[in-house]
N, C-alpha and C positions, 0 to 999 in steps of 0.2 A: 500580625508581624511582631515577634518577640526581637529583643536585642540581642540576640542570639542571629540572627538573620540578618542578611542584606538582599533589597529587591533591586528589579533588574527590572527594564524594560523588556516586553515580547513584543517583537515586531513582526509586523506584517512581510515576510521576507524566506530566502533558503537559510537553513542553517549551513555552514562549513567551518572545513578545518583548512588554514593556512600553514603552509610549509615554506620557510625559506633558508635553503641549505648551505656550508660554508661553503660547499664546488658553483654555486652563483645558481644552481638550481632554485625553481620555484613552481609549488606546487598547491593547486586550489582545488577541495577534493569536497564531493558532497557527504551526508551523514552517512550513503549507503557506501561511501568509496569513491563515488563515479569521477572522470579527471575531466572540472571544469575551465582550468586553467585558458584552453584557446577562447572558448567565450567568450573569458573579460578578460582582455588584454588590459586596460585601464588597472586593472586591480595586480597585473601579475610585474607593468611596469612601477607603480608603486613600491612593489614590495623590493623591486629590485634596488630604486635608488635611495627607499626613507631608511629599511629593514637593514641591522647592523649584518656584516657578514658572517658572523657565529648563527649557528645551527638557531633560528627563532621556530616555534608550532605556536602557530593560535585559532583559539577558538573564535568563530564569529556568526554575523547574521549578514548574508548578502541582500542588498534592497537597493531600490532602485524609488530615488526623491523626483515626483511632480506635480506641480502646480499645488504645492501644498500638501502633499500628501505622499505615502509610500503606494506606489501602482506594482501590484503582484504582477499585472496585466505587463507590464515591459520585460519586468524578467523572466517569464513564462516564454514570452515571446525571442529573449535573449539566449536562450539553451542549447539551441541548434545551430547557431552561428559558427563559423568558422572562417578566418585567414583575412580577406579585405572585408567581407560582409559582418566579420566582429568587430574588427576597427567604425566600420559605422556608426554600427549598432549604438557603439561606446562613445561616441560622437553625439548620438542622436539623443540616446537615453543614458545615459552615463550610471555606473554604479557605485556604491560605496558599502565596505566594507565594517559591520559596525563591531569592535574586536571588545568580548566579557571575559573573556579568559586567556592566559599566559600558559601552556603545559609542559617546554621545555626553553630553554636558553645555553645559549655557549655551551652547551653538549650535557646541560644540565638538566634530570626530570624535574620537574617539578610539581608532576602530578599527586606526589605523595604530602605536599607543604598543605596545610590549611586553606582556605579561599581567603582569608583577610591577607595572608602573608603572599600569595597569589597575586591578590588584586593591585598589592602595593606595589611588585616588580611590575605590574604591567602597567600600573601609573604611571611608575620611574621609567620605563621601556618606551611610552609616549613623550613625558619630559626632555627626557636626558638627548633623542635621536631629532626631537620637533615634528612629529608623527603628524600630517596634515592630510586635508582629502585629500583619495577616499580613503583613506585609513581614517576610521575615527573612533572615539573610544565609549562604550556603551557607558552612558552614567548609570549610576549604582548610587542605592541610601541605603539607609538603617533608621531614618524618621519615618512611622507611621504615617504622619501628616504629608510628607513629603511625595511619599508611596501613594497617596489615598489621590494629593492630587493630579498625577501621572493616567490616573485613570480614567479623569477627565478628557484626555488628548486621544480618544478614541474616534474621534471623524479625520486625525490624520494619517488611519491604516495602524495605530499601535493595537494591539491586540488584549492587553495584559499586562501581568507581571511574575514576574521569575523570582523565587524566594530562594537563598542559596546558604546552607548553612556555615555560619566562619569559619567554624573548626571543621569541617568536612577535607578531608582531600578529592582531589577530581576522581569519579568513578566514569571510566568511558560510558556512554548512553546515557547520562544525567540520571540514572537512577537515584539518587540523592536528591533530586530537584525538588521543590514543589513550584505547582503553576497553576495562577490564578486568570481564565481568559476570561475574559466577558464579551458575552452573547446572552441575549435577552429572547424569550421564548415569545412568541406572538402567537393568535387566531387569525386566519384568512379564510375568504371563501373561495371554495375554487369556480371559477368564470368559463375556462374554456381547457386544453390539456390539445398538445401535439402528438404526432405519430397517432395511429388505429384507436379508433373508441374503444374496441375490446381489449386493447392493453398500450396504455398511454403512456407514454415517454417520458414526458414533465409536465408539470399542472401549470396555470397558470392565475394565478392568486388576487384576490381584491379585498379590498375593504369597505365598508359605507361613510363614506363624510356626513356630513354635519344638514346635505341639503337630501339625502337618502339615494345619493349617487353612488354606485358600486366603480371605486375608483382600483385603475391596475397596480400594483405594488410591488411585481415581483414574477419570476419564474423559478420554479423547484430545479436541485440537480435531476440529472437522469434517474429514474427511477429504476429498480429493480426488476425485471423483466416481471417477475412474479408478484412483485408487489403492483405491476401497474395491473395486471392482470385481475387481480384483487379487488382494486379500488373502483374498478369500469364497471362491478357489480352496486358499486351505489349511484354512481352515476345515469345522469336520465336526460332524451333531449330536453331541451327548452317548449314546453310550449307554449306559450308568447312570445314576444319582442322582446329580444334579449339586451342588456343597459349596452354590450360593446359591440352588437351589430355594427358592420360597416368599417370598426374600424382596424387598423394593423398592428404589428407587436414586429418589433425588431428583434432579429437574432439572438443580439449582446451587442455588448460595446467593441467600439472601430469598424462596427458592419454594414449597411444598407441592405442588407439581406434579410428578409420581410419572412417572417415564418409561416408557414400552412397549421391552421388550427380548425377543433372543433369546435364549438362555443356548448357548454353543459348547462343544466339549468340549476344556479347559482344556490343551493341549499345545501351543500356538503361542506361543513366546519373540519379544517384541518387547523393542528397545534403546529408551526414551524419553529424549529431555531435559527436566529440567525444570528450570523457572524457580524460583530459591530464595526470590523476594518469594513469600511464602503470606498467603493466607487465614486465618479464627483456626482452619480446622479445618486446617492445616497440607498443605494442597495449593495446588498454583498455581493461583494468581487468574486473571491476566489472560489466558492461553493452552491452560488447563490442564496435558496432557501433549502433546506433541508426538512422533509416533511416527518413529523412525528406521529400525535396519536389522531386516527381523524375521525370525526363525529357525524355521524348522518344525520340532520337535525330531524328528516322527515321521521327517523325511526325514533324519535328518543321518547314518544308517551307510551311504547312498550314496555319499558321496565325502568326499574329505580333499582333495582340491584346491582351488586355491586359483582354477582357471579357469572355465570356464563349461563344466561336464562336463555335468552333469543338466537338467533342468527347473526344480528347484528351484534351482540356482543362476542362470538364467538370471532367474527370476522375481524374485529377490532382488535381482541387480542393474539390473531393469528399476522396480522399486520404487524403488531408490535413484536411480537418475538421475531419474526423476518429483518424487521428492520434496526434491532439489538444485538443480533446474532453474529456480528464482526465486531461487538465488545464485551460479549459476555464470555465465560468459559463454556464449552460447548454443551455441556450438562443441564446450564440454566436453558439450555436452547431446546433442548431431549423435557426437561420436565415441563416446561412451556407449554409445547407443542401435542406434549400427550396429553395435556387437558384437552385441549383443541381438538382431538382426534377424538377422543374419552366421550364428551358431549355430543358428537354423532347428530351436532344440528346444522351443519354445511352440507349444502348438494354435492356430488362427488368430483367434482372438477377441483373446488377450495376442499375436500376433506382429502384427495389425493397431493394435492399439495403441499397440505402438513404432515404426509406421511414421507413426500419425498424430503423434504427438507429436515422431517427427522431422522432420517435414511442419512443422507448426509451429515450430521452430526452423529449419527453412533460410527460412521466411517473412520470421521475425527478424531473420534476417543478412542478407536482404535478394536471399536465392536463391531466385526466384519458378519457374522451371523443374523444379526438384528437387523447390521445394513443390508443385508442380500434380503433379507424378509421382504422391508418395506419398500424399496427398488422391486424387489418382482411384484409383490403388487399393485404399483404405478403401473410397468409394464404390463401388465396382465392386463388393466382397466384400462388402455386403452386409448386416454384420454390426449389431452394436450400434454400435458407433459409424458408421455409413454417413451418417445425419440431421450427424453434425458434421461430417465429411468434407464431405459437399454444401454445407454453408455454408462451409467452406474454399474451395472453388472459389468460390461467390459471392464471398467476401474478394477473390480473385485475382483476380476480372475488374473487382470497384470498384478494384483498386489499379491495375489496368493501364486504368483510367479508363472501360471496355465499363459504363457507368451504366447504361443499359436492360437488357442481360443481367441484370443483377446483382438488379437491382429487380423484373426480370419471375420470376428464381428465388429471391429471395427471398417471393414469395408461397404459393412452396409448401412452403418446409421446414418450418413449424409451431413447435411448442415445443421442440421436440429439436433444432431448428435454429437455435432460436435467432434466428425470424424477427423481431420486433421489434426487438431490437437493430441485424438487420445493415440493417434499414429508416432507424434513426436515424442508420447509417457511413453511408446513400448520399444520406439530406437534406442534414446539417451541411457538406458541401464545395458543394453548390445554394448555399450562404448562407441557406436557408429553415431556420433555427435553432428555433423556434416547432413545425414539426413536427417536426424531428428529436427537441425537447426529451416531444414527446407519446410520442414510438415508444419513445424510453429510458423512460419512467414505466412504461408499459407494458411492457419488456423485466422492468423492476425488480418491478413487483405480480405479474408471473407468477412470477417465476425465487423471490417471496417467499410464493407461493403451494405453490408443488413443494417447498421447503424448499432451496430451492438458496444458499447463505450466498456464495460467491461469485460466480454470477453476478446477484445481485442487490446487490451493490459494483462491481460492475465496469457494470453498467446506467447505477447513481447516477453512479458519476464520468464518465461518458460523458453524462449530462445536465446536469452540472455545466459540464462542460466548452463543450456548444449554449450555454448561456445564460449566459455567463461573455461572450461577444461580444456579449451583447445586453441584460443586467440586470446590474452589479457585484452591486446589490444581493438580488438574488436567488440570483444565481452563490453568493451568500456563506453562504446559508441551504443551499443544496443542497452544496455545497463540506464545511460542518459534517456534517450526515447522511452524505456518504459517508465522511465522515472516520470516524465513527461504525460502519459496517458494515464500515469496510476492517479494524476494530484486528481483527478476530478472526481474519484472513484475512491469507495469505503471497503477495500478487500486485504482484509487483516493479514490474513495468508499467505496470499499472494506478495504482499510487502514484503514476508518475511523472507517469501526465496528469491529477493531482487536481493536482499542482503546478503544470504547463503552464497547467491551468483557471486559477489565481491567478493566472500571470502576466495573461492573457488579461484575466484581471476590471479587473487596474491599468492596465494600457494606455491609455499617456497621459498617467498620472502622472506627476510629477516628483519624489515623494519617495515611492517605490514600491523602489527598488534594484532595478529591473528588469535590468539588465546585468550587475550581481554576481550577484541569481539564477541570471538566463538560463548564465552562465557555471559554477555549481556543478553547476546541472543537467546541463547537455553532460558533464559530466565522469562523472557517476551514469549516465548512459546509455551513454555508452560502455564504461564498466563494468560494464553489464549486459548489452550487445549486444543493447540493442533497438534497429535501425536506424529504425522508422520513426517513433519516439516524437521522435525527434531532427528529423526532418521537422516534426511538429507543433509542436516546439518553437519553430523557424525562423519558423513560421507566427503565432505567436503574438507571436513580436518583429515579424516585418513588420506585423502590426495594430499593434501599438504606435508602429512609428517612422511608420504611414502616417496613423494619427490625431495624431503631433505634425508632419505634415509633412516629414518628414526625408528626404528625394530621393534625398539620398547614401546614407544607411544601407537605405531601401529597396533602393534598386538593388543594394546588397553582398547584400541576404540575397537579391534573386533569383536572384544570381550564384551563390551556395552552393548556393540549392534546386536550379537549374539543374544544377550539378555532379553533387550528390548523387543527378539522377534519371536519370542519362545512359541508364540501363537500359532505362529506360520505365516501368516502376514509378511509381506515384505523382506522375508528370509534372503530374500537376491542380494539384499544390501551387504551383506554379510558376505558375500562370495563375492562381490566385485570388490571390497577391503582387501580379499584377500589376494582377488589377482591384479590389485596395481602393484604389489611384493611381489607377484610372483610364491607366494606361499602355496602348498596344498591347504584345500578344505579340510577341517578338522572333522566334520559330519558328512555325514552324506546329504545332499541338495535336494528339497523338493523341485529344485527349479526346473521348467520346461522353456529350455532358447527356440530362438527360431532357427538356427543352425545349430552350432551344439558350445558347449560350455568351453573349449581351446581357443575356439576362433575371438568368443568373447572377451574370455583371457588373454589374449594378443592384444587385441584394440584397445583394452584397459592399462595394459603394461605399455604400451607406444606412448597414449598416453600421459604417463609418469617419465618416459624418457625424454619425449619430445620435449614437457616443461623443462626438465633438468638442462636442455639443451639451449632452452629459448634464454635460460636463468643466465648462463655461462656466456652467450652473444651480447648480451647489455649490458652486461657490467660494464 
């Protein structure tokens, strides 16, 4: 930490943004948008009577203080609340708002002012009004020493520190931040693992004490369907007396619900990270353990190299690139993976599976030929993953706009395919939002039926997103719920279109920041190297500039979609731009609808009217 910098505490907690406006409005909104306001009442009568009546915006951390510590567990639990059951709630578990940043006042930005000169109005803004809980105001140094010992307060849910520089002005998305969390890497063995031996849900972790007891420590998140599918290849029963015979493993915490498990024979070394905000029984909360790189001890006098000699090394680093691959750019994920294939020392079940999952990153990067290769050879072979493969190709022919292909083969893939889902990718570009929103409901009650945790995040933000062009208001209820099923779950992507969904829902607005959004976003995507989320994104500002009329900004973002699809890929997007105008096509269309391209043009134009319409009733 240079003097250049001031640190911040990271709390264990949501981030939001506070609104409290001079008409007595007030507004409590998550990072993505979502309007948390009826939840905590506690926080929105705060602001009403501490918060001066000039226009205030603050930046904050929502969290919720107990028995000594921040419990993520209450405010997870707090999201869904509404009307007497949020007064409760706030009753029971009360929340506080802890406020680092000041970004407008008495009608004044202030996002442009430095952070020192920032920080000091938001001192004088607590001083000057007696700002009291749950308003409370994040301490902040600029002592090293000070900073270093903040960081000891990690068993009461603090997480870190937030480095912010003085002379910065606010940039929305804290790209300017730096953030130091601390979590500490640990070895476990795995003991026993829930759901099917041939592809286990979560592991369940120990350690040896001191008397050579294999003590319990812990449960992994959900695993990867793929990756547990993976790991059940090193795994082997017990044969002896296992150290946890006999005994039970609870849920989580607040449960009495006793888990079904398998017990494994205790010689598979996993690396975990965990997260140092704990629980009071001193395990992580919000993610539990997180599995990293894992080590077959039984395999290790195979080799001392450091390349992909064995089996077992190949499977290790086919693990790894799976479980890197929502933070890498999709490329490190493509050169990874074609070692992994290259080496030809996995049986075909794990050598199919690194070709589907590089099939899905040249999708990414927006290599549709590469991906149809390796998709049709999944499909070909037959295998366990053959049902996903086949909806890969259907993806390929909705994106290369073959609508009726897509639709007539999405009837057959069933649940393994993931048919509802790809039914609501081929409504929401019809403009028939309404159904696409029914297909996703449905993708999401099955995928929450099979115990699927993320594809039934990845459904919700996908119906969030239909009904975000056609109900703010509802976009904003379904927006919260997937915010909800996303926290448990590492899907980079999918995050990004729960954000798209918000812009989509503001569209139109004038005090929305849509163009700062729009812009931190383009930059998180391109740093993930998801090509086609940045397509939707395009798509989301042309509904916006097309429901405030903006000719000029329309026609720029068709020029870009234009650019962006020269390939043929997703060329549709580019023709639904242009029928929320009402423009003609400048080219002629590869696209094949399921009815024909007017009627689409219709539902896309209603669309931009209905907004303009909904805009002009709320004022």
């Amino acid at each position: 930490m240079s003097h250049e910098t001031s640190g911040s505490l990271e709390k264990d907690g949501f981030r939001t943004q506070l609104a409290r406006y001079a008409d007595g409005r007030v507004q409590l909104r998550s990072r993505a948008g979502t309007d948390m306001t009826p939840a905590f009442p506690e926080i929105r009568d705060a602001a009403l009577a501490q918060l001066p009546d000039d226009t205030t915006f603050l930046d904050a951390e929502l969290v919720v203080w107990e028995s000594g510590r921040l419990a993520f567990e209450r405010l997870q639990q707090r999201l869904a609340r509404r009307g007497a059951s949020a007064t409760a709630a706030a009753r029971a578990s009360p929340a506080h708002l802890v406020v680092f940043d000041l970004l407008r006042q008495g009608g004044t930005d202030l996002t442009p002012w430095p952070y020192s000169r920032r920080r000091t109005a938001l001192e004088d803004l607590f001083a000057e009004n007696g700002l009291t809980a749950p308003l409370t105001l994040c301490p902040s140094t600029t002592d090293p020493d000070t900073a270093r010992q903040w960081l000891t307060w990690t068993s009461a849910g603090l997480e870190g520190l937030c480095f912010k520089p003085l002379r910065a002005p606010y940039k929305a998305g804290a790209r300017a931040w730096a953030k130091y969390k601390v979590r500490a890497t640990e070895d476990a063995i795995v003991g026993a693992v829930t759901g099917p031996a041939s592809a286990p849900r979560t592991l369940l972790l120990g350690r040896y004490d001191t008397a050579g007891r294999l003590r319990y420590i812990g449960r992994t998140t959900t695993l990867p369907r793929t990756t547990g599918t993976a790991l059940a290849e090193l795994l082997t029963t017990p044969e002896a007396r296992h150290p946890w015979a006999g005994r039970t493993f609870s849920a989580g915490w607040g449960t009495r619900e006793v888990l079904s498990v398998h017990l494994v024979r205790p010689d598979l070394v996993v690396e975990v990270e965990v997260d140092v905000a704990r629980d009071a029984a001193g395990l992580d909360l919000r993610q539990r353990l997180r599995v990293g790189t894992p080590r077959p001890t039984r395999h290790s006098h195979d080799t001392d190299s450091t390349g992909l000699d064995t089996a077992a090394d190949a499977l290790v680093e086919l693990l790894s690139a799976l479980a890197r691959r929502q933070h890498q750019h999709r490329s490190h994920t493509v050169a990874r993976l074609t070692t992994v294939i290259d080496s030809r020392l996995l049986h075909d079940d794990l050598q199919h599976m690194a070709l589907y999952y590089r099939a899905k990153a040249h999708r990414d990067l927006g290599n549709s030929p590469a991906s149809r290769a390796g998709m049709q050879a999944v499909a070909d072979g037959q295998g366990r993953l053959a049902p996903a493969a086949r909806r890969g190709l259907t993806h390929l022919a909705r994106m290369a706009g073959d609508f009726p292909t897509a639709l007539a083969t999405a009837h057959t893939l069933g649940w393994e395919g993931r048919h509802h889902r790809v039914q609501g990718d081929i409504w929401w570009p019809h403009g028939d939002m309404d159904r696409a929103a029914v297909a996703y409901a449905a993708a999401r009650d099955e995928a929450e039926h099979h115990g699927v945790t993320g594809e039934r995040g990845n459904s919700q933000a996908h119906r969030a997103f239909a009904l975000a062009f056609t109900d703010p208001a509802a976009a904003d209820a379904e927006l919260a719920l997937a915010e909800q099923l996303l926290a448990a779950v590492d899907l980079r992507a999918t995050i990004l279109i729960t954000h798209i969904a918000a812009l989509a829902r503001d569209a139109g607005r004038t005090d929305a920041d849509i163009d700062d959004r729009a812009q931190v976003l383009r930059a998180d995507i391109r740093t993930a190297g998801v090509t086609y989320t940045e397509l939707a994104l395009d798509l989301a500002l042309a509904f916006h500039h097309a429901v405030r009329d903006d000719q000029d900004q329309v026609a720029a973002t068709i020029a870009r979609l234009r650019e962006n699809t020269r390939g043929g890929d997703f060329a549709y997007y580019t023709d639904i731009a242009a029928f929320m105008t009402d423009l003609p096509l400048e080219e002629a269309s590869p696209t094949h609808w399921i009815d024909d391209a007017d009627h689409t043009r219709r539902r896309w134009r209603s669309l931009v009217t209905d907004r303009r319409g909904n805009l002009l009733t709320t004022r």
